[in-house]
N, C-alpha and C positions, 0 to 999 in steps of 0.2 A: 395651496388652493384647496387640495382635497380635506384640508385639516379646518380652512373654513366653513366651505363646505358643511361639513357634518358637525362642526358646532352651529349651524344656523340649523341644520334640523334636529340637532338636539333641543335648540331653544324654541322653536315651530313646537313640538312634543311634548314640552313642556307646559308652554302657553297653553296649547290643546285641553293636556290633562286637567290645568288650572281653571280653564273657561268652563270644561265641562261641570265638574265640582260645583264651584259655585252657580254654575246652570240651575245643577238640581236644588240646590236650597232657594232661587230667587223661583223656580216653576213651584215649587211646592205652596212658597206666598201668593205669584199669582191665582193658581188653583180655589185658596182659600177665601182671596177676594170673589173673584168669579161668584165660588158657592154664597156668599154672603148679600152677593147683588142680587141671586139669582131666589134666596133666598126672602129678600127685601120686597122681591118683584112679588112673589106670591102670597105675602102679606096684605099686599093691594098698596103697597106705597104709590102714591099716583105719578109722585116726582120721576120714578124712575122707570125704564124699562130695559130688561136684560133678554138677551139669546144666546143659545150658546149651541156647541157639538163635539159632542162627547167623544166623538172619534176624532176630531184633531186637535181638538183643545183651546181652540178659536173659540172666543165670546166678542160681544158686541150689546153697551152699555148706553144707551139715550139717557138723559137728564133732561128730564121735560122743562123744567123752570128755569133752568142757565142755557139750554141746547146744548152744553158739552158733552162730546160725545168720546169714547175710548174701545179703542180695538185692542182684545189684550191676549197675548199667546203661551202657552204654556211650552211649546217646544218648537223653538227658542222661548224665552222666557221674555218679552219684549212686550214694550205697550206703547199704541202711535194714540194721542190725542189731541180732540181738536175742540170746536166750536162753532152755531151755526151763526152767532153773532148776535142773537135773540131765540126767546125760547120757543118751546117747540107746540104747536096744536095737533088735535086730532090724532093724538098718536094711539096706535096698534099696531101688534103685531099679528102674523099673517102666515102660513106654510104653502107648497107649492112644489111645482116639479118642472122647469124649463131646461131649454137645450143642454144646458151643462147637467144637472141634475137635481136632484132636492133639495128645496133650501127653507130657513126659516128667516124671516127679514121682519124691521119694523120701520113704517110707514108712517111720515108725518109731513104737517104741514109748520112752513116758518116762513118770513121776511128779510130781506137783505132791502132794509131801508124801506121804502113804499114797496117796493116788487116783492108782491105773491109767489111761492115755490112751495112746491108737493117733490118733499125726498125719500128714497129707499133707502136702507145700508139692508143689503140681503148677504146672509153667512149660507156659504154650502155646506151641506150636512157631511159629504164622503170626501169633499175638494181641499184642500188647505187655499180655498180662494173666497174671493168677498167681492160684490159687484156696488157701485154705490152710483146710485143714478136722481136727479134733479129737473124738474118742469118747470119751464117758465110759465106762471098762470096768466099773464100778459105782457106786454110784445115790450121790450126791452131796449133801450139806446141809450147810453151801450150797453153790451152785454156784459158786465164785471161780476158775475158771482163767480165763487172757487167752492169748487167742493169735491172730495172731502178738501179741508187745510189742516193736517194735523202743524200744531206749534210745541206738544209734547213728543218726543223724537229718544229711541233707546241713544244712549251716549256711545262714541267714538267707532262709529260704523264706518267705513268708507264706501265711495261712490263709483256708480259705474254708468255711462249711458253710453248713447252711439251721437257722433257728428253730425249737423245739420248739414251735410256736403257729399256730393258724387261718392255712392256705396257706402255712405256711414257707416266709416271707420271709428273702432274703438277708440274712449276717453276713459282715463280715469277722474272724471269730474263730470257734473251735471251739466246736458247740453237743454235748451227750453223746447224746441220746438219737436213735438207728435215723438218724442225717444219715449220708450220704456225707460223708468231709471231703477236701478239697480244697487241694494245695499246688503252689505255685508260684514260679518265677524272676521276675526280671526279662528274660528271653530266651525267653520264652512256655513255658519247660521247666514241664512238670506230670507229679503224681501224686494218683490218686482212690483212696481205699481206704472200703471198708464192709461193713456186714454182708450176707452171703447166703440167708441163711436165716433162719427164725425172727424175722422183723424186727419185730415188737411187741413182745419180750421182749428185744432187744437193743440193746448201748449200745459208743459208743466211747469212752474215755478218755483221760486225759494234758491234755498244754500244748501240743504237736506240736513243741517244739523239743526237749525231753530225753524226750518218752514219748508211743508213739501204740502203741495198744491194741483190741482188741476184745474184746466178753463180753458177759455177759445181769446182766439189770437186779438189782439189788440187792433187791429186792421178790421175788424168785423165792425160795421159801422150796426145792426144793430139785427134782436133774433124776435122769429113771430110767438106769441101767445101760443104752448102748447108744445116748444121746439123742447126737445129730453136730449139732455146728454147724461155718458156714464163713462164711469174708471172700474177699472179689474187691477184688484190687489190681489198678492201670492205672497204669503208667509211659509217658513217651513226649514227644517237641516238640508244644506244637501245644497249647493248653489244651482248645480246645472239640473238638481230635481226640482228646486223653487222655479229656477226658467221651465221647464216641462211641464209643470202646473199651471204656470201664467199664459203657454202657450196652448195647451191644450183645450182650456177653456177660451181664450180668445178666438179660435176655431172651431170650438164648442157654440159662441152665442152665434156665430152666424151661420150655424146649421151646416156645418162642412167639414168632412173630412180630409187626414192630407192624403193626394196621391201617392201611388206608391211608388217607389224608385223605380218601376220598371212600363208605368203608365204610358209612355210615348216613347218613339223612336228617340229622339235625345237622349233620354234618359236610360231608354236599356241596349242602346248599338253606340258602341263605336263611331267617332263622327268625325269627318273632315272640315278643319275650318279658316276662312278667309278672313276674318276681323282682324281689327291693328295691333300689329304684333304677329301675324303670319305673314308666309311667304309671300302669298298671293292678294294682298292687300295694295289694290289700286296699283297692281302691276300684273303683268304676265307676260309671256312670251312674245317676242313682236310676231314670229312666225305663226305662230297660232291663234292670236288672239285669244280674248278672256274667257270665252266659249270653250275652243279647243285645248286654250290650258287646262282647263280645270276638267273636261273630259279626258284628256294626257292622264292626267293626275290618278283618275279611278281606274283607267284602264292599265294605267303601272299598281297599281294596289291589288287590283285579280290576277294581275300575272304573278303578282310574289304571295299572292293568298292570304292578303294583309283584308280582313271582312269588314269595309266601313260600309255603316250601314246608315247614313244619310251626308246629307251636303251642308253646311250654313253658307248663306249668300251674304254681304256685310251692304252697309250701304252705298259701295259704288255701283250695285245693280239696277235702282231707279231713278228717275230725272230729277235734278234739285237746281237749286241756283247758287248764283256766288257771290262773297265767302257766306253771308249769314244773313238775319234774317231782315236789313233794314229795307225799305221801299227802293232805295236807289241801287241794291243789290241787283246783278245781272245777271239773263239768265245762261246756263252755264252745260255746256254738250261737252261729253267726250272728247278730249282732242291728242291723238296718237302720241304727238311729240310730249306734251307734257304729263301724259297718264291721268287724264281727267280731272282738269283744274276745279271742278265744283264737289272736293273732299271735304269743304265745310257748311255746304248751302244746306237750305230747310227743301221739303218735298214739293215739285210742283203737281207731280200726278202718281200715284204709288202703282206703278206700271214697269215693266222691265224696258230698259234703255232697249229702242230700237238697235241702236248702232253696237250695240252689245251682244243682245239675243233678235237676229234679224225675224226669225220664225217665233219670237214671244217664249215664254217661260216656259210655258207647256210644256212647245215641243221637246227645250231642251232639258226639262225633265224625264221627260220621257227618252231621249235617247241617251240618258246615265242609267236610267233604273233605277234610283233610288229616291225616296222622300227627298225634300229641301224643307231647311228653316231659315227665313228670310228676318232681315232687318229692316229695321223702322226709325226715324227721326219724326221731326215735327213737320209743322203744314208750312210752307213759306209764306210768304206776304204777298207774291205775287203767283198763288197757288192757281187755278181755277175752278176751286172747291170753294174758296172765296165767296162767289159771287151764287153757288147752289146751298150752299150747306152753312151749317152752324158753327164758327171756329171760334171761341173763345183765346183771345190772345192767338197763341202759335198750336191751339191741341185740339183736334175736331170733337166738337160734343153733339154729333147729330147723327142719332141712329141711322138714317140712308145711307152717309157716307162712309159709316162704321161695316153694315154690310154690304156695301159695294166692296170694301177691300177684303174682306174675311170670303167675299162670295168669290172675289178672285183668284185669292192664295188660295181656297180649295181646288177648283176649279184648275190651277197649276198644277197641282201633287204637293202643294206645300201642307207641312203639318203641324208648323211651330211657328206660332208669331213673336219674333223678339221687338217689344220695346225699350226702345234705348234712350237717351239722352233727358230722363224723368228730370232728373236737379232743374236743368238749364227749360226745359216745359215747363216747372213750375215757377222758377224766374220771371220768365217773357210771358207767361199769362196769371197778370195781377188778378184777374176777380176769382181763382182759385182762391184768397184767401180773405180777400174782401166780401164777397157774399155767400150764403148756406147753399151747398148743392151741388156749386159750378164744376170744382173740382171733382167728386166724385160721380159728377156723369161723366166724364172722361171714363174714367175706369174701368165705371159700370159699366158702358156700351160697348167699350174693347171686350170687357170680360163677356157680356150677354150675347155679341156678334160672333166672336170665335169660338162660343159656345155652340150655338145655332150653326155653324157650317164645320164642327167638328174639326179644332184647331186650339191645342195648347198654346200655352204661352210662357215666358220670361220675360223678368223685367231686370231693365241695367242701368246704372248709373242713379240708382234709386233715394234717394232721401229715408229718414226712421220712417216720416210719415206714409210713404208710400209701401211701403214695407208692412205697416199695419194696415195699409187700407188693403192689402193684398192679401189679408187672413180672410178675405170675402171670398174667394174666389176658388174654385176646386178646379178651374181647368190653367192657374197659374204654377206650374210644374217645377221651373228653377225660377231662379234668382242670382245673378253676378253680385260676389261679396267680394270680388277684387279688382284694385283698378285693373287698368290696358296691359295687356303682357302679361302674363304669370312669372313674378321671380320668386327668388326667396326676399327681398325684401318687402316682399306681398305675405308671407307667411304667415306673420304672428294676425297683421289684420285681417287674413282670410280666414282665419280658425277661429276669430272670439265673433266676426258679424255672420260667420254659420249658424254660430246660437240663436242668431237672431232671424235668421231665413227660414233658418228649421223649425224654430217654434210657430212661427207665422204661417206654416204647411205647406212649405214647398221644398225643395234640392237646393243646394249650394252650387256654383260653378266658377271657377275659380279662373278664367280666360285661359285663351291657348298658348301654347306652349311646344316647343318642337321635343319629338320622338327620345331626341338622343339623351335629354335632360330626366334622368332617370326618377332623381326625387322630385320635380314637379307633377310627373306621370304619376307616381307613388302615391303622392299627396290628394291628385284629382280621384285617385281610386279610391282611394278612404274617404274621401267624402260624399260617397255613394250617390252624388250628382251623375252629369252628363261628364264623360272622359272624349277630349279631343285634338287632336293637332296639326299645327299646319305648314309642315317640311315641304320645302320645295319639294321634286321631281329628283328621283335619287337619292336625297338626301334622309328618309326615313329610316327608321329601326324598325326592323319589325320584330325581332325577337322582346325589343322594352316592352312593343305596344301588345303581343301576345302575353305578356305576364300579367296584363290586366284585364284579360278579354277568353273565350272560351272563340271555336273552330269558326264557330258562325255569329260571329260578332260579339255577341251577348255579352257584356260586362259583368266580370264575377264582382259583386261590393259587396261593404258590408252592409247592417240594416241597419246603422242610423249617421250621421255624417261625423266624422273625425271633428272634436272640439277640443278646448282646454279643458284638462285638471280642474278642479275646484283651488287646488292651493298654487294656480298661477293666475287665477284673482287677486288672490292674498300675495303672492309676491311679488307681480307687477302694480300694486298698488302698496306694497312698501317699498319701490324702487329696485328691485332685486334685480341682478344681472346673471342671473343663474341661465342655465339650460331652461326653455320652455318645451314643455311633456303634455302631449295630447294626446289623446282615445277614442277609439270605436271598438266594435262588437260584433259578432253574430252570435245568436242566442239560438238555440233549440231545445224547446222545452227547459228545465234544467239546467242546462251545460253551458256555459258561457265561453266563446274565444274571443278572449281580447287583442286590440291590434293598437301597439302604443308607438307614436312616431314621437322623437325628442331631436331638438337643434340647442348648437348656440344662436346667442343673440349676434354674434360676428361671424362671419364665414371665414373658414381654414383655422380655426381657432381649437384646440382638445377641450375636453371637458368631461365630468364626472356625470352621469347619468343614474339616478335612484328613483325610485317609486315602491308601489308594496300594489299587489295582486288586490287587494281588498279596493283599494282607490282606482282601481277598473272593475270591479265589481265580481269579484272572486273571491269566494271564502276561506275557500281551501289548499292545500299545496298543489301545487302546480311546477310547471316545465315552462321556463322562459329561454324561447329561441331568437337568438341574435342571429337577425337576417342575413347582414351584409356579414359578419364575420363565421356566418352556418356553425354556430355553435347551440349545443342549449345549457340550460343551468337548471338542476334543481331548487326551489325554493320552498321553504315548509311554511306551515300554514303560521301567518302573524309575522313572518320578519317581511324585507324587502329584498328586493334585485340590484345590484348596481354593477354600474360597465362604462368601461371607458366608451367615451364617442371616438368615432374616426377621427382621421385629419383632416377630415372637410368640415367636424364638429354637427354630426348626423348619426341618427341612428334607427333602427327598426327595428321591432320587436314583436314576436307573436304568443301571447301569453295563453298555455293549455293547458284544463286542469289535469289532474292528475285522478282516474279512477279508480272506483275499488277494489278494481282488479290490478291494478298498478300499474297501468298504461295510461299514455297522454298521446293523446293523435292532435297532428299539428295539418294533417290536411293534402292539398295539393301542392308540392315542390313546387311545382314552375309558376305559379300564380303568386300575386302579393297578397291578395287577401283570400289567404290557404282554403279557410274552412268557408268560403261562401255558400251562400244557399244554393247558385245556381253552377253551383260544382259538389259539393256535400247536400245534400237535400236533406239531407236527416241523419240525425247521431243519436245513438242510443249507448247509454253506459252502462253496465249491472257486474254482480262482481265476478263471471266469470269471462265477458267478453266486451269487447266495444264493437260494436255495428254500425255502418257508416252506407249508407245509399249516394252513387257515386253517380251524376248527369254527364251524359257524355251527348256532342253536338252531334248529328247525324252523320258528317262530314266526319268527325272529330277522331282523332288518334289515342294513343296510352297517356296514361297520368300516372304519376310518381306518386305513392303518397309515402307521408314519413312521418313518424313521431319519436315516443320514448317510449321503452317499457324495462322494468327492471329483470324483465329473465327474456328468453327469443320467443317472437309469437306464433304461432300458425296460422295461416290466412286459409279462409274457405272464400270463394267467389262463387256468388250466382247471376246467371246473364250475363257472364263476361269469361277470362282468363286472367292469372297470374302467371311474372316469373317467382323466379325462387329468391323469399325474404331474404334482405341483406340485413345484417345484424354484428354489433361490433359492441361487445360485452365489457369493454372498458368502462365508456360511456351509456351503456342501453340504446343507443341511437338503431333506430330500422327504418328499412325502406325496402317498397316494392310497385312493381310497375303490375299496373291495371289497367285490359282492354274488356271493350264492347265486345260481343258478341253478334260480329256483321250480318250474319244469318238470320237474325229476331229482327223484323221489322222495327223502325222507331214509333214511339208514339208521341203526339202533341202536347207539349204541356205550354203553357203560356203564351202558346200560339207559334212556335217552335219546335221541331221533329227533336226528338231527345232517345237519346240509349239509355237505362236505368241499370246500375249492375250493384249488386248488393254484397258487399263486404264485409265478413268478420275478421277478426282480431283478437285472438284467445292467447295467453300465455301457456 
């Protein structure tokens, strides 16, 4: 196996070399045409008009007398062409500076048959992205224009989108409806194109080898004089840097940034959760009731010092009916012996079940202490929201009703609105996709409601399309990219629809998962989401759930969510059954620590494990530390790493460079993600020392840290204490324990009382 193995990356290395090569002779033709058009253009040829940007090598060629038009890139060396179907009027070009940044575009007008349309194609000047947007000059039935339609397509690229189905799960093939779709070499060269707008009513088309397309859904009976739609294209090396580009700017036009990992209580505490697939999922204690269990719950969590720092409530907390959403559905209470038969009905009032919480939600937020994030379903049919407000099919689109709920869950202590069951909302309400708008005032209102009463949100069970309508939105925090339950057969699909959560500006969150399941814990902590789970009473770990969490809750992550490889695009799109190898980060300045998880695709299976420092984004030689077996390895600058996986066919990895002083600091021992920020706050490397600013909880006790270094180090601390460096000159391996200095007041950082002790590391 290992002998296969490495002749499939011999021949991967190969391919590489050879793709790259003849790269550069097909960029250097591009190039040539480019200058020639661009060349034609300042002649005053009228036929044609060229743009171009010099910083990434993206042109953009109009043929005023045919409309064909060619987007053509020098790195990759690819050219997508198309055609407006008649030629073009009015054409000029134009410069500017919107939410993404500068751009130069040209502007014309053409016909698709009798209908009038005024189109853009705008190149950004800094971006490797392209915007291309279209006006209808009068009212349309039906709507059938596509544009762009490239019909000239680079040859033998493969495909990538997401499912039109609950958490759009990865395909390697073209899905139509509101996906980004996704192409690519085998030399990690990528391109992402998708809708921009209007994303509940739009679809891409084609096969992606002779037709890639964009437009609105065939269901649109028909659009007004004046209605603009647009697509965001990303060229560029780099797959998961071509996703960052297509993401950034798609979060770029709607004027939003993403939150940061640490923006709401979700997202930076520890959290306790009841959803399907927890303990306490539409059960609890008969003695206690659902109240008293789940207060049991937090008050066993402060007695063993386990700091959760919020609650999710699922939806057996407010009154629905049963099972679902038709008319002659009944409505549906509570009932002790069967554990509340209305587990599947829609909402009749978004209130806490009386016979649940007898004192209302408030109170009994208030006597746990801590924030709640509640769930959400759809309106039932026999709602009485009905009969006041505006419900389109089963989803309320009437601002009143938007904030009477967000006025309430404030109002409770709640701080997270989760909506749940998006697929099956946009199912049971057709005019989502039958007329302009419908759908997206849903969204808008949830998002503009919980904005106004100061409440985050997540969205679950989402569609692609839902997924892009949610780059609108800066108080949309997570995003569930896996079904019910967290397993590992959730694994590989929760790492490639990260890509797609994360680009769209919000957290990955992967569902709950019990304490004792070490690498699902693992996995939620790289994905610098929300981390949470939901162990009966007794049944938690606290020492798992302290390796991902600092004294007072705070989740150490890293800063951007654990995804795939770039070449486990490429080898689960040539079928490969290799190990799948994924990555995250904490960056400081300079210094890069990478965090590399790798599985088999079968559980309890061995398997060889390789990658190279560089393909996590490291230049130089480094110290790769095997987690689970506490070993490290030296590795020099340009070769790669490889190590058997356990028996469970699992492994972690924490990749440190190595400085020029000759030390590699891997961070904090007891945590998974060693060098996080909110344990490491700052690293500095130079060549005679590495300097490490160490956050300790107010609460918070000693931290191990450990690295490599080729001779013993000597530690100087300030604002704290050491013991005495352990050091084993076999290996270079060292380690020493660092405390706070209890005396120094803490001070606030992030809203958090924190110790600062400052750490060198001299050889």
């Amino acid at each position: 196996m290992e002998e296969q193995q490495g002749l499939r990356a011999n021949q991967y290395s190969a391919c590489r070399r050879t793709r790259r090569a003849s790269r550069s002779l097909v960029s250097a033709a591009v190039t040539l045409i480019a200058l020639v058009l661009v060349c034609l253009g300042n002649r005053g040829v009228a036929r044609a008009s060229t743009i171009s940007s010099a910083k990434t090598g993206i042109a953009v060629h109009l043929n005023k007398t045919s409309g064909q038009y060619q987007i053509t890139s020098q790195d990759p060396a690819w050219s997508f062409g198309g055609s407006l179907g008649s030629g073009a009027s009015a054409v000029r070009k134009a410069t500017g500076h919107d939410r993404v940044g500068a751009y130069r575009e040209i502007v014309f007008t053409w016909h698709s048959g009798e209908l009038p349309l005024r189109g853009i194609i705008r190149l950004y000047q800094n971006q490797r992205l392209l915007l291309f947007r279209y006006t209808y000059l009068k009212q349309a039935s039906p709507p059938s224009v596509a544009f762009p339609s490239f019909t000239q397509i680079p040859g033998h690229l493969d495909h990538f989108s997401y499912e039109d189905r609950a958490f759009s799960p990865p395909q390697f093939v073209l899905g139509q409806y509101g996906t980004p779709w996704l192409f690519f070499d085998p030399s990690d060269n990528a391109m992402v194109i998708s809708p921009a707008s209007h994303f509940i009513i739009s679809v891409m088309r084609g096969d992606g080898d002779h037709l890639i397309s964009t437009g609105l859904d065939k269901e649109l009976s028909s659009v007004p004089a004046g209605f603009t739609q647009q697509t965001l294209m990303a060229i560029g090396p780099g797959i998961r840097h071509t996703w960052d580009h297509w993401g950034k700017g798609l979060i770029s036009l709607a004027g939003r940034k993403r939150p940061g990992n640490e923006s709401d209580p979700t997202l930076k505490y520890y959290g306790y959760w009841t959803d399907h697939g927890a303990s306490y999922y539409y059960k609890y204690d008969d003695k206690l009731g659902y109240e008293g269990t789940l207060k049991a719950v937090i008050e066993q969590y402060r007695k063993e010092k386990i700091p959760v720092g919020y609650l999710q409530l699922d939806s057996w907390w407010y009154d629905k009916t049963y099972p679902g959403i038709n008319p002659q559905d009944r409505v549906g209470k509570w009932d002790t012996r069967t554990r509340g038969k209305n587990t599947r009905g829609g909402i009749l009032q978004f209130k806490a079940d009386a016979s649940l919480f007898p004192q209302g939600l408030k109170a009994f937020q208030r006597s746990i202490g801590l924030p709640v994030m509640t769930h959400s379903r759809w309106i039932s049919v026999q709602s009485p929201y009905r009969q006041k407000y505006k419900i389109s099919g089963v989803a309320p689109i009437d601002t009143r009703l938007w904030n009477l709920i967000a006025g309430y869950l404030q109002s409770s202590g709640v701080v997270n609105y989760e909506q749940d069951w998006q697929s099956f909302i946009q199912q049971h309400s057709p005019a989502f996709k039958s007329t302009i708008g419908t759908g997206a005032q849903f969204y808008n209102k949830m998002a503009a409601a919980c904005q106004r009463h100061g409440l985050t949100m997540q969205y679950c069970m989402a569609l692609p399309c839902d997924f892009l309508q949610g780059s609108r939105y800066g108080n949309l925090t997570s995003i569930r990219v896996s079904d019910d339950r967290f397993l590992r057969s959730r694994w590989r699909n929760f790492l490639y629809t990260s890509q797609l959560g994360y680009a769209i500006g919000s957290w990955p969150w992967t569902d709950v998962y019990m304490s004792t399941e070490t690498d699902n814990l693992l996995i939620s902590n790289l994905s610098a989401g929300p981390v949470g789970t939901g162990d009966a009473i007794g049944k938690e770990d606290r020492d798992n759930i302290m390796k991902a969490v600092r004294a007072d809750g705070v989740i150490i992550k890293p800063d951007v969510p654990i995804m795939p490889l770039d070449r486990m695009y490429i080898a689960d799109a040539g079928g490969s059954d290799s190990p799948f190898i994924s990555s995250t980060w904490t960056q400081d300045g300079p210094v890069r620590t990478a965090y590399v998880f790798a599985f088999t695709r079968s559980a309890n299976e061995g398997g060889t494990v390789s990658f190279s420092p560089a393909e996590v984004g490291i230049h130089g030689p480094v110290y790769v530390f095997d987690y689970f077996a506490h070993k490290a390895h030296p590795v020099a600058r340009g070769e790669s790493f490889t190590a058997q996986l356990g028996p469970d066919g699992v492994g972690y990895y924490i990749v440190a460079p190595v400085a020029p002083s000759g030390m590699a600091l891997f961070g904090d021992s007891g945590k998974f993600v060693s060098m996080g920020k909110e344990r490491i706050a700052s690293l500095a490397e130079g060549k005679g020392s590495v300097k490490a600013e160490v956050l300790f909880a107010a609460n918070g006790g000693p931290v191990t840290l450990f690295g490599e270094s080729t001779s013993k180090p000597e530690v100087t601390v300030r604002g704290g204490r050491s013991d005495a460096i352990r050091y084993t000159k076999s290996d270079g391996y060292f380690s020493v324990q660092v405390a706070p200095d209890k005396n120094t007041p803490p001070v606030k950082l992030n809203g958090n009382p924190v110790r600062r002790v400052a750490v060198t590391f001299a050889p």
